[in-house]
MOPAC internal coordinates of N, CA, C and O (Angstrom, degrees):
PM7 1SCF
backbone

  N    0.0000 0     0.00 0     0.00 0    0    0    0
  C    1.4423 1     0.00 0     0.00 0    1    0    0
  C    1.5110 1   109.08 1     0.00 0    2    1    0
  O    1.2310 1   124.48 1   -43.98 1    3    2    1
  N    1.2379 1   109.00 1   136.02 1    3    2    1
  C    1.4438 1   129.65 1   175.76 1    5    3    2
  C    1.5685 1   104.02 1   -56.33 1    6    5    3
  O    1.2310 1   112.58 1   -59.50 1    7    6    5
  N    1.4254 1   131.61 1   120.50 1    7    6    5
  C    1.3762 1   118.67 1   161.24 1    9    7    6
  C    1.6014 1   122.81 1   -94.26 1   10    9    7
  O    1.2310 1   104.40 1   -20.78 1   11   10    9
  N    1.1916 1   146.41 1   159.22 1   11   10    9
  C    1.5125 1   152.76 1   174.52 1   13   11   10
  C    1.9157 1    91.37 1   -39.67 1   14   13   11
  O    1.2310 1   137.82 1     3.96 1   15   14   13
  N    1.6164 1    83.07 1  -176.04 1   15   14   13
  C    1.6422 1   112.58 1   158.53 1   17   15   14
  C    1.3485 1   127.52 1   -49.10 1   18   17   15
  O    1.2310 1   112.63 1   -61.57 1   19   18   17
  N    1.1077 1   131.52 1   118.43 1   19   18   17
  C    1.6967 1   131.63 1   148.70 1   21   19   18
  C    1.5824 1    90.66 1     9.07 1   22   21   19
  O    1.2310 1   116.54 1   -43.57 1   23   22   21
  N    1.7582 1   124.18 1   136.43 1   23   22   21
  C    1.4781 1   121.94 1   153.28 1   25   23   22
  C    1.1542 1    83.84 1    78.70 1   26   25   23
  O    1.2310 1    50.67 1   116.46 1   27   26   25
  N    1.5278 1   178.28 1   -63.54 1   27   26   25
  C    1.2522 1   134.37 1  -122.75 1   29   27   26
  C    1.8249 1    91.50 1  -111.02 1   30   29   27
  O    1.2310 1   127.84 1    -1.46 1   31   30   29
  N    1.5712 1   102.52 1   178.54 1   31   30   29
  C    1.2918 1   114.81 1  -162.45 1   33   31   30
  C    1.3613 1   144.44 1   -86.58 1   34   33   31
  O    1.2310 1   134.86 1  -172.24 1   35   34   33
  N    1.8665 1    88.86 1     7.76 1   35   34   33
  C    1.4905 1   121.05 1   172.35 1   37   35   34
  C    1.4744 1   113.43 1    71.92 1   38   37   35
  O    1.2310 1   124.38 1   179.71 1   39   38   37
  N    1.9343 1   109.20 1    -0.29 1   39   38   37
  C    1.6027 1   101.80 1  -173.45 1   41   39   38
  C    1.7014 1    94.40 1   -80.54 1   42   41   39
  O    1.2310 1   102.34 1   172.56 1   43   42   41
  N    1.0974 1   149.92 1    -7.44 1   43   42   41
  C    1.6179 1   143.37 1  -159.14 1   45   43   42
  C    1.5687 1   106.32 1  -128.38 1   46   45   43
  O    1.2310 1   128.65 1   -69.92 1   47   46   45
  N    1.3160 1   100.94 1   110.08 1   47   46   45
  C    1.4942 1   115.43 1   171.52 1   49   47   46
  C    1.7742 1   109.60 1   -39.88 1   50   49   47
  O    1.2310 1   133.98 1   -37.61 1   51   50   49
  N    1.4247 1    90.58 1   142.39 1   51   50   49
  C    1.5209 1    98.85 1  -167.40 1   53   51   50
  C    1.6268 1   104.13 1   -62.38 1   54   53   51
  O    1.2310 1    99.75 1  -160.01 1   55   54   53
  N    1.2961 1   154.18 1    19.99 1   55   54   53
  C    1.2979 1   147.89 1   174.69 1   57   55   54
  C    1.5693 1    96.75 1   -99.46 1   58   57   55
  O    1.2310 1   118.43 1   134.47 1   59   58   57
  N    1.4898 1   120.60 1   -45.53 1   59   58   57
  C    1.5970 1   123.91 1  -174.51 1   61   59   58
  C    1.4269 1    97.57 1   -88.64 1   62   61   59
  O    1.2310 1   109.93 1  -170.80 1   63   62   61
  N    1.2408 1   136.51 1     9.20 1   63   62   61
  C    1.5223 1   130.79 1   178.02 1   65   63   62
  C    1.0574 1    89.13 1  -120.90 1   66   65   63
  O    1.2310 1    90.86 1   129.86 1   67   66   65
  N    1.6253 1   166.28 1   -50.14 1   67   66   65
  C    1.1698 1   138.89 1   126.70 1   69   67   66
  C    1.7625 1   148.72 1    13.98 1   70   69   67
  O    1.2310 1   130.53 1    96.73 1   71   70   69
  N    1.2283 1    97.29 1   -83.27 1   71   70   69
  C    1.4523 1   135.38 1   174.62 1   73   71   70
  C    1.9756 1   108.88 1   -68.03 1   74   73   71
  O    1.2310 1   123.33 1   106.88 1   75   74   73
  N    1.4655 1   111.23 1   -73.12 1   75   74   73
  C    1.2129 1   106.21 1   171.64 1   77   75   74
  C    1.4855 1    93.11 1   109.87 1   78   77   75
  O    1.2310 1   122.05 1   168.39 1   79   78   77
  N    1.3116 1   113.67 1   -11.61 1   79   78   77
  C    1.6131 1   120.61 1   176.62 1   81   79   78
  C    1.3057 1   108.46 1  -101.31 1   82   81   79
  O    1.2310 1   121.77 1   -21.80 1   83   82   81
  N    1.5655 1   114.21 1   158.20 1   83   82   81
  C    1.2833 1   123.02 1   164.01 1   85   83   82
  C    1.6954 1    97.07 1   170.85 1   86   85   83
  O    1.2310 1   128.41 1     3.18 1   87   86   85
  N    1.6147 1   101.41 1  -176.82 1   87   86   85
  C    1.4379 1   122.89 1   164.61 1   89   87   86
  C    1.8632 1    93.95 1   -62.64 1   90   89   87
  O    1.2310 1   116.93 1   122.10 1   91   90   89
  N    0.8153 1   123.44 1   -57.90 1   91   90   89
  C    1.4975 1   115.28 1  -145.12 1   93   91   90
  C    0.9250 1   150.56 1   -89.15 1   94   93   91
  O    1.2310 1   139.03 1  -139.37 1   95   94   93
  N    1.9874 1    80.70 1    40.63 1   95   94   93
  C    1.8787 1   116.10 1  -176.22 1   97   95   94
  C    1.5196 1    90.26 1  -102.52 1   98   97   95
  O    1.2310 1   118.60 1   144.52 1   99   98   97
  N    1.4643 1   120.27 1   -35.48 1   99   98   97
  C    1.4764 1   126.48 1   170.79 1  101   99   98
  C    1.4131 1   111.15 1   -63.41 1  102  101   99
  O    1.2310 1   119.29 1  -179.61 1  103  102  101
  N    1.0490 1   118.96 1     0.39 1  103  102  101
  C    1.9796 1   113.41 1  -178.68 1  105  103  102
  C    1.5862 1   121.55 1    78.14 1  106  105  103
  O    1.2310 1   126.01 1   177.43 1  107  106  105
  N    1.5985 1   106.05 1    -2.57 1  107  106  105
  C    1.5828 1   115.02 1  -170.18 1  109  107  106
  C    2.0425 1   102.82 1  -128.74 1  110  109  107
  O    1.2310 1   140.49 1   -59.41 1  111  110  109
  N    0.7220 1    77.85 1   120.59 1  111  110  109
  C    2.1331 1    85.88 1   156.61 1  113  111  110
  C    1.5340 1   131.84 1  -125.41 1  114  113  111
  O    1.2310 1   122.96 1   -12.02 1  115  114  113
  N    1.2824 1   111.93 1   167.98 1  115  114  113
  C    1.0382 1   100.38 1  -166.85 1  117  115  114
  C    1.9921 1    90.53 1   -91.87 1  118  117  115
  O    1.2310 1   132.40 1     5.39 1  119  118  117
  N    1.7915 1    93.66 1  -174.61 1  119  118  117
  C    1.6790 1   108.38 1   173.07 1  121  119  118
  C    1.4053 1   121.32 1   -56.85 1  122  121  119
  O    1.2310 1   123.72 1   168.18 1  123  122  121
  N    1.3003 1   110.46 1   -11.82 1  123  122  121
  C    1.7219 1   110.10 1  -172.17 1  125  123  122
  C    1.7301 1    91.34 1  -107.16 1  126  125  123
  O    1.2310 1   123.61 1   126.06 1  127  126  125
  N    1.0182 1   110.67 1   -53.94 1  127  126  125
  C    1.9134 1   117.03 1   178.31 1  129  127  126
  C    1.5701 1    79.78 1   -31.45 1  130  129  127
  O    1.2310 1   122.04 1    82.10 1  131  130  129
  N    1.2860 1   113.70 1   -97.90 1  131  130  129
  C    1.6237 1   124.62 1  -158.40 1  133  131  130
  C    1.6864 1   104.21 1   -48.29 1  134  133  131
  O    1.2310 1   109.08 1   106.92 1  135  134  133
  N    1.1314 1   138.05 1   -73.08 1  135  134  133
  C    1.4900 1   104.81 1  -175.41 1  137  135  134
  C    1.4097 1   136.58 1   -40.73 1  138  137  135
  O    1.2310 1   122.36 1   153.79 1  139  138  137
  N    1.6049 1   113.08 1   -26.21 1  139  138  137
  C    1.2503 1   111.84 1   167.01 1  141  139  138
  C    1.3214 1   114.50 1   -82.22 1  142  141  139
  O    1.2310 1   106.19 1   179.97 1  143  142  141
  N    1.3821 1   143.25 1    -0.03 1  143  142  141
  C    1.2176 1   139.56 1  -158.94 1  145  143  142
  C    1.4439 1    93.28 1  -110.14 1  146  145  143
  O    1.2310 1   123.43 1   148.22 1  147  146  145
  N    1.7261 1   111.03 1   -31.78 1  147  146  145
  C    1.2813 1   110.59 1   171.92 1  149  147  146
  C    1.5317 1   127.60 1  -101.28 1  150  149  147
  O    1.2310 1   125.45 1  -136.27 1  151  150  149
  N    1.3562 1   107.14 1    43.73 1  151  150  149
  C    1.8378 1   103.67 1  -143.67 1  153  151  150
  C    0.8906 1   143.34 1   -23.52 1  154  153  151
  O    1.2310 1   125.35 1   -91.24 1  155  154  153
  N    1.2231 1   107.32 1    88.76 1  155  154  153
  C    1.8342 1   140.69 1  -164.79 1  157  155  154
  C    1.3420 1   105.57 1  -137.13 1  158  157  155
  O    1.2310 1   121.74 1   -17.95 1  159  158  157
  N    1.3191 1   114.28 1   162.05 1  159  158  157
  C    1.3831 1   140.19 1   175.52 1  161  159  158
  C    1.5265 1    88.00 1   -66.09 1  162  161  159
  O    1.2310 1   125.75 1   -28.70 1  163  162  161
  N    1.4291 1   106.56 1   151.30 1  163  162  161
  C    1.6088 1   125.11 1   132.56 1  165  163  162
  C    1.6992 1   115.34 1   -34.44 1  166  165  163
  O    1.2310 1   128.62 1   128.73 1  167  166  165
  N    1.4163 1   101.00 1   -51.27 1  167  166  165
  C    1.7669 1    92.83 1  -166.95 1  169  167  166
  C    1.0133 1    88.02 1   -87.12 1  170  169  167
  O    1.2310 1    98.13 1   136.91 1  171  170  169
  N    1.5249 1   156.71 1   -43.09 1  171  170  169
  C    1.6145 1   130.37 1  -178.03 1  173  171  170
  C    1.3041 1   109.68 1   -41.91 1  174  173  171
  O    1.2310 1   120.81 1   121.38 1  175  174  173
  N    1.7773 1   116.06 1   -58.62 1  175  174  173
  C    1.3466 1    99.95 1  -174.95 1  177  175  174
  C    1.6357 1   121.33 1   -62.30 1  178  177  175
  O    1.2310 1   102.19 1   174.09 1  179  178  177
  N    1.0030 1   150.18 1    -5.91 1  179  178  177
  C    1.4795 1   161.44 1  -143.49 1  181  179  178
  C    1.8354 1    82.23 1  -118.30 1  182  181  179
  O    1.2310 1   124.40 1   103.75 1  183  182  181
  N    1.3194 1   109.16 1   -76.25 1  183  182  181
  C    1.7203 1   105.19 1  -176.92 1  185  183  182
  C    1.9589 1   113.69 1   -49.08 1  186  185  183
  O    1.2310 1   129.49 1   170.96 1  187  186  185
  N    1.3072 1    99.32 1    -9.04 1  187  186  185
  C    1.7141 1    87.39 1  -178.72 1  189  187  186
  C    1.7390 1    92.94 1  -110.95 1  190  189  187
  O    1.2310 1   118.77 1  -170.07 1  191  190  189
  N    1.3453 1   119.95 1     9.93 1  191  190  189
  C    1.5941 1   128.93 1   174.60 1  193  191  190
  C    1.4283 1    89.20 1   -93.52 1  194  193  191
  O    1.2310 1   118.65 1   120.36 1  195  194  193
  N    1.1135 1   120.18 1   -59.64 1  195  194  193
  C    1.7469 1   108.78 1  -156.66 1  197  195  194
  C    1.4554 1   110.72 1   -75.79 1  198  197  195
  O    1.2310 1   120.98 1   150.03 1  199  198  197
  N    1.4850 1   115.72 1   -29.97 1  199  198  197
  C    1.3895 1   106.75 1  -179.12 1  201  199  198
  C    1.6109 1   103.42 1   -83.49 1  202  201  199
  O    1.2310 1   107.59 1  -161.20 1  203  202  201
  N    1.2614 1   140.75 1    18.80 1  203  202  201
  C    1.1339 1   126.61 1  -157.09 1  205  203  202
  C    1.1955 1   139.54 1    46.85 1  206  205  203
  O    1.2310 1   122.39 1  -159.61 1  207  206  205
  N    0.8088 1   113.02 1    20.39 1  207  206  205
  C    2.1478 1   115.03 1   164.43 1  209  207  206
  C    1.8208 1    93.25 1   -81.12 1  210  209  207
  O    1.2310 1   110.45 1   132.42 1  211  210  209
  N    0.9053 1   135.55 1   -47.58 1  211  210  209
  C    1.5964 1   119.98 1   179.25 1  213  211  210
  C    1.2182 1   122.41 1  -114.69 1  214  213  211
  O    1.2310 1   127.14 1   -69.16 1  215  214  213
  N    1.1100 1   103.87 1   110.84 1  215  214  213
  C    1.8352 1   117.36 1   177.07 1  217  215  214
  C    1.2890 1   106.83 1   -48.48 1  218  217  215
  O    1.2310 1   114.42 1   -45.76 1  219  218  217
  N    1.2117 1   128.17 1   134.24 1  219  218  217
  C    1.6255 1   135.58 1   149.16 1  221  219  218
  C    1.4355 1   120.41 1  -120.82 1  222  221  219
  O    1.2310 1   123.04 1     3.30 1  223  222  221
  N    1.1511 1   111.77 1  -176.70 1  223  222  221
  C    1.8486 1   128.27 1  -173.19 1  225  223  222
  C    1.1015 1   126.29 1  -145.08 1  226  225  223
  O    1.2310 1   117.26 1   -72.30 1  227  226  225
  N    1.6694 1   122.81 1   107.70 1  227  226  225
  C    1.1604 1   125.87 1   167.94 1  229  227  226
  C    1.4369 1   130.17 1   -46.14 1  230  229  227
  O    1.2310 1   107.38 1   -62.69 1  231  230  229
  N    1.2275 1   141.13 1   117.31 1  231  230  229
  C    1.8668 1   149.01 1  -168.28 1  233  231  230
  C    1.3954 1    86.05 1   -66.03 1  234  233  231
  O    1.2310 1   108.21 1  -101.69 1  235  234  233
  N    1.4675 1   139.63 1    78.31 1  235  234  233
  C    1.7658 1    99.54 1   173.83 1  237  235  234
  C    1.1159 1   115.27 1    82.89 1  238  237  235
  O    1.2310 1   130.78 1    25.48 1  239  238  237
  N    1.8167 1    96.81 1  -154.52 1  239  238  237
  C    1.7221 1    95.02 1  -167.39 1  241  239  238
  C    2.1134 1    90.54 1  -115.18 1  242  241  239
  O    1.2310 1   135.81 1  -137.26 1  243  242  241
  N    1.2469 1    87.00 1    42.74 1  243  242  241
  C    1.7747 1    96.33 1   176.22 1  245  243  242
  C    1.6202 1    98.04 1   -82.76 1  246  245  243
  O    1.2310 1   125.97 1     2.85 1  247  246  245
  N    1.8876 1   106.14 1  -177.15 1  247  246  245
  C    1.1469 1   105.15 1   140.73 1  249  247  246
  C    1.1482 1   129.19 1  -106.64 1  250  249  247
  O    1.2310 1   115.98 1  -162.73 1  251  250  249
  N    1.4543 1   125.24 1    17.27 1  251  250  249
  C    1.1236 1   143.60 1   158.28 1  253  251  250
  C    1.6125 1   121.69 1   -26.99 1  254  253  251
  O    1.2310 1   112.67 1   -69.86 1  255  254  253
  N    1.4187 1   131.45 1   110.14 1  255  254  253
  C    1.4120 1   107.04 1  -168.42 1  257  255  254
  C    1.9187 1    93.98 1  -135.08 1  258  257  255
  O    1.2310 1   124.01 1   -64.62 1  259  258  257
  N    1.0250 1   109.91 1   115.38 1  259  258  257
  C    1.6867 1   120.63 1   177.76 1  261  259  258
  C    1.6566 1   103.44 1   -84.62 1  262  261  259
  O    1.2310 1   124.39 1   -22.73 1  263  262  261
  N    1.4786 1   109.18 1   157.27 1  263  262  261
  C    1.6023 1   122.01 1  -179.48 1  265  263  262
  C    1.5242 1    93.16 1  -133.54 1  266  265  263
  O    1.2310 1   129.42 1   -28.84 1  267  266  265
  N    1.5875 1    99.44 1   151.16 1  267  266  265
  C    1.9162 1   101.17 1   167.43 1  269  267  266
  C    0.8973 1    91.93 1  -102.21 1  270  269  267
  O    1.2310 1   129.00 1   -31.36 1  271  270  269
  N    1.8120 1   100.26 1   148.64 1  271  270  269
  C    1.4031 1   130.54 1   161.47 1  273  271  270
  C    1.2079 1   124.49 1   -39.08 1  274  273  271
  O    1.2310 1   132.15 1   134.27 1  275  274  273
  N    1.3987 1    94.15 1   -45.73 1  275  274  273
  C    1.6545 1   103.03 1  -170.19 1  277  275  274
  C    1.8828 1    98.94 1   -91.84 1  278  277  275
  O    1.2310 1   117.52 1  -178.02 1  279  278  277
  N    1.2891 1   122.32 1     1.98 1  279  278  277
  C    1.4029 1    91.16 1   168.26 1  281  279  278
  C    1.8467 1   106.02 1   -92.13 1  282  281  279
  O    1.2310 1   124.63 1   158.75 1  283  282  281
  N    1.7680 1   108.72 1   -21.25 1  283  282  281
  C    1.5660 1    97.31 1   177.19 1  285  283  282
  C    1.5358 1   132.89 1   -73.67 1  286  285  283
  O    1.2310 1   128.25 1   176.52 1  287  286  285
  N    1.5418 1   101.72 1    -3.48 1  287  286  285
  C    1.6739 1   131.47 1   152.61 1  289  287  286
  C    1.4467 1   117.99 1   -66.74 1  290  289  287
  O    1.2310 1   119.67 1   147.88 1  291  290  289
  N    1.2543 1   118.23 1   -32.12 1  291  290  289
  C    1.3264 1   111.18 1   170.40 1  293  291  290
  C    1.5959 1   115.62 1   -88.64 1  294  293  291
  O    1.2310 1   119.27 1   156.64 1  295  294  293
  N    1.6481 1   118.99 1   -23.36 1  295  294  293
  C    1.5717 1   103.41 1   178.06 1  297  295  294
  C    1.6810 1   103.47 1   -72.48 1  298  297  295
  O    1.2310 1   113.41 1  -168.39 1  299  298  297
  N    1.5538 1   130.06 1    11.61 1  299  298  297
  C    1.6879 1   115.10 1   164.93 1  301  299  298
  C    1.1139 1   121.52 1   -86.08 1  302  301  299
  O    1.2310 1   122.70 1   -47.03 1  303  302  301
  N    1.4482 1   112.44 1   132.97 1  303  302  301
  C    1.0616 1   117.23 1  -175.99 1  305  303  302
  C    1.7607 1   122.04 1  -123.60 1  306  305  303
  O    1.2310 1   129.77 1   -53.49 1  307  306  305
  N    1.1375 1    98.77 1   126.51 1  307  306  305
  C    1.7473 1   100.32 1  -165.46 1  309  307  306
  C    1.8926 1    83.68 1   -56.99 1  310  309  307
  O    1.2310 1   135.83 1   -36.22 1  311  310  309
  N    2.0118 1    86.97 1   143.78 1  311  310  309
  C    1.0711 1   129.05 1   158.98 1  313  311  310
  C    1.7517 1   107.98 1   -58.13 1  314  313  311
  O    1.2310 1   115.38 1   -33.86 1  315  314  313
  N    1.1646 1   126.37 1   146.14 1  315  314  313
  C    1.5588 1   121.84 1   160.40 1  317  315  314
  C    1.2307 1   110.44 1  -122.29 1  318  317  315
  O    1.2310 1   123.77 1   -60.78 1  319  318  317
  N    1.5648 1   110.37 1   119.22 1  319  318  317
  C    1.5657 1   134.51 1   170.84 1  321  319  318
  C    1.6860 1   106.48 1   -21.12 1  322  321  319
  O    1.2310 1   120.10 1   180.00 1  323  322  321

């Protein structure tokens, strides 16, 4: 995975550490935002959607499906020494 600029905090894929744009000033991303943010596959994140470990949201009657930021902040889990 691509990281940001020199100095930044390596949590934002280098296109939104770039750019300065994205979903994830709105609190939501899409499946590709979040696997790279979490460096994971697309289908990891989708397999931790279907079994329920990660909440998602239908756009409507799209197939559009958004994730919060702050719930892929909560599947980390400190390492123990």
């Amino acid at each position: 995975m691509k990281r940001g600029a020199k100095g930044d905090s390596g949590r934002r894929p280098a296109s939104i550490a770039a750019t300065g744009r994205g979903t994830e000033s709105a609190g939501y991303c899409s499946k590709e935002f979040a696997a790279d943010y979490m460096d994971m596959s697309v289908k990891s994140i989708e397999r931790r959607i279907s079994d329920g470990a990660l909440p998602a949201f239908r756009v409507g009657n799209t197939r559009t499906v958004r994730i919060k930021i702050c719930d892929l902040d909560a599947m980390m889990v400190p390492v123990q020494p």
